[in-house]
C-alpha positions in Angstrom: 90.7 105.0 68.8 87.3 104.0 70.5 88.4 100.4 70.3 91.3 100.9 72.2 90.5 103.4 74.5 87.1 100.8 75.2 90.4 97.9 75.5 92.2 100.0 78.1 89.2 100.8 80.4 87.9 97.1 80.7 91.5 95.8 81.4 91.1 98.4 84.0 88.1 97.1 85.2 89.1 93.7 85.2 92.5 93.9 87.0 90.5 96.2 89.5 87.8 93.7 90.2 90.6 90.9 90.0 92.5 92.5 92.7 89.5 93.0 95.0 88.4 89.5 94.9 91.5 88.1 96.2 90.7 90.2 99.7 89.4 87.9 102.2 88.4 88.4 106.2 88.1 85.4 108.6 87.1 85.8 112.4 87.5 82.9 114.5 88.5 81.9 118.0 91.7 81.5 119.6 92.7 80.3 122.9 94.2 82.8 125.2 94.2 84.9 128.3 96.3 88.1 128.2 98.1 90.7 126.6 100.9 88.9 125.8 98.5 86.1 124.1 97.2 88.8 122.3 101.2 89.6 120.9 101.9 86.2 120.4 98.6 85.3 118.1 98.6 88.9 116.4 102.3 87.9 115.6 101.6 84.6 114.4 99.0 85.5 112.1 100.9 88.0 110.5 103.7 85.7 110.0 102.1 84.2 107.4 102.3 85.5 103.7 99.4 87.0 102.6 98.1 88.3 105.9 97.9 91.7 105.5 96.1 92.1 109.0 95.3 90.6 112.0 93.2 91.7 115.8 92.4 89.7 118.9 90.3 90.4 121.2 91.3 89.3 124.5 87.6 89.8 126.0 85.7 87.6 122.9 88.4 85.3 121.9 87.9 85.9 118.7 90.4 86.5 115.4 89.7 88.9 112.7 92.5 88.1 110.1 92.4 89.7 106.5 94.7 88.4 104.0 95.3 87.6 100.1 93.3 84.2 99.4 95.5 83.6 96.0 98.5 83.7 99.0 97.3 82.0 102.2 94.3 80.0 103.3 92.2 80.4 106.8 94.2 76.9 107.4 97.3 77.9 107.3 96.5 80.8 109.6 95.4 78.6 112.1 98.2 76.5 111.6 100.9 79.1 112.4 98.6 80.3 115.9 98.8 76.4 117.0 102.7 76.4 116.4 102.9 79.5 118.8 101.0 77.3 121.7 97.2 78.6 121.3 94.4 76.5 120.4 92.2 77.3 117.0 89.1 75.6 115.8 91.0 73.4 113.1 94.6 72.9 115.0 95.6 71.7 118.6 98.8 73.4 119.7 101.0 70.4 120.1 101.6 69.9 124.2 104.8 70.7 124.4 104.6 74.0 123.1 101.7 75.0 125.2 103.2 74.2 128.3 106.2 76.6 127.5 103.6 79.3 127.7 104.1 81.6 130.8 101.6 81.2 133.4 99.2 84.1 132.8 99.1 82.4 128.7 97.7 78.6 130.0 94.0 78.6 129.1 91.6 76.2 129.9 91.9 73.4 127.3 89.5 70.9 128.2 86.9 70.0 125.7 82.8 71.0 127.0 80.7 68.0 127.6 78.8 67.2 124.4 74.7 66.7 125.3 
C-alpha cells in the first residue's frame, strides 16, 4: 500500500513539475506606433500555437509573450509579427507588407549608426 500510494504522489510530482517547465516568457521589441499596431502584433503573437499570452506596449516597444516551449519557439513568434508588417529583433517584415500598413502603423525603420 505504501509503495503505491509513494508511486502515485511522485508521478504527481513529476507530471506537475513537467508541466511547469514547459512555461516560458519572452519580452522583446516590436516595431510600431499605435493602437492598431498594438492589435495587429497582439494578434500575431497569439496566432501561433503555443502562445497562450501576449502584451505590447505601445510606449516601450516592447513584447511580453508567454507560451508552451514543447509547442512554439521565441522564433517563430517573431516570425508571425514580421508576416503582419512589424519589425522584431530576429525578422524584417518583408517590404511589401509593411507598406500596406496604414499611415499611423509606418515606423521608423532605418537602422542607428553603429560607433
Amino acid at each position: 500500500m505504501k509503495t503505491k500510494i509513494f508511486s502515485l504522489v511522485s508521478l504527481f510530482l513529476l507530471g506537475t513539475s513537467a508541466l511547469f517547465a514547459q512555461a516560458k516568457t519572452e519580452k522583446f521589441e516590436v516595431k510600431g506606433n499605435c493602437g492598431m499596431c498594438e492589435t495587429r502584433i497582439e494578434t500575431a503573437a497569439k496566432s501561433v500555437e503555443g502562445v497562450t499570452a501576449a502584451d505590447w506596449v505601445q510606449e516601450t516597444k516592447m513584447l511580453v509573450v508567454a507560451f508552451d516551449s514543447t509547442k512554439t519557439s521565441v522564433h517563430k513568434v517573431q516570425m508571425a509579427i514580421a508576416d503582419a508588417g512589424h519589425d522584431t529583433p530576429m525578422h524584417k517584415a518583408k517590404d511589401e507588407v509593411y507598406e500596406k500598413l496604414p499611415a499611423c502603423c509606418k515606423y521608423d525603420r532605418t537602422e542607428p549608426e553603429k560607433k
